[in-house]
C-alpha distance (Angstrom), angle and dihedral (degrees) to the residues before:
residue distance angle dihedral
X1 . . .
X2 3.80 . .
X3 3.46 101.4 .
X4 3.94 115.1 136.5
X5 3.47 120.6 -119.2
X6 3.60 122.2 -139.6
X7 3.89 97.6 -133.7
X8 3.79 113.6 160.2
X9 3.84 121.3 -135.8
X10 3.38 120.9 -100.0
X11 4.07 121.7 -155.4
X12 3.93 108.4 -168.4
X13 3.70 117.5 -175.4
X14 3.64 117.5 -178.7
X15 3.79 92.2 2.1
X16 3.61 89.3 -62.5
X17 3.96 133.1 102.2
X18 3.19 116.9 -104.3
X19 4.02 107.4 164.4
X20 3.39 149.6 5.4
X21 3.41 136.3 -154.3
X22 3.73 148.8 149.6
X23 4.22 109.4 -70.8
X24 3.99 88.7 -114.0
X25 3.09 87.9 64.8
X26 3.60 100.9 53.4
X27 4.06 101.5 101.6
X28 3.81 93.5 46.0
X29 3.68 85.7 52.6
X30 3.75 98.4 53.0
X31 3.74 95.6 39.1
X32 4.16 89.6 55.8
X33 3.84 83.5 45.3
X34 3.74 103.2 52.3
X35 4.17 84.3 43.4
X36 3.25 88.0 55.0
X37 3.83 97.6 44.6
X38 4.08 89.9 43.2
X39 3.97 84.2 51.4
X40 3.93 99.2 49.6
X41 3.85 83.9 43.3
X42 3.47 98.1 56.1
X43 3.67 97.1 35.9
X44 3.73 90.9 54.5
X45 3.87 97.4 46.8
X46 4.10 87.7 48.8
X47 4.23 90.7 50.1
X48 3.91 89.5 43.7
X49 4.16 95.5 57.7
């Protein structure tokens, strides 16, 4: 008991993998991601007007 597992991180979008990466990593990961999503978003709403 208490010994750390070595589990990757797993990003799914749309119900399909889409990176992996080492679990420290994991909240740098999803705040690049959800920049990135709020950027597409807001780039595609402003070219669809």
């Amino acid at each position: 008991m208490g010994v750390p597992l070595d589990v990757p991180g797993i990003l799914f979008k749309k119900g399909k993998v889409i990176k992996k990466f080492p679990q420290e990593q994991l909240v740098d990961v999803l705040l690049k991601e959800i920049e990135q999503t709020i950027f597409t978003t807001e780039h595609t709403e402003t070219t669809e007007k």
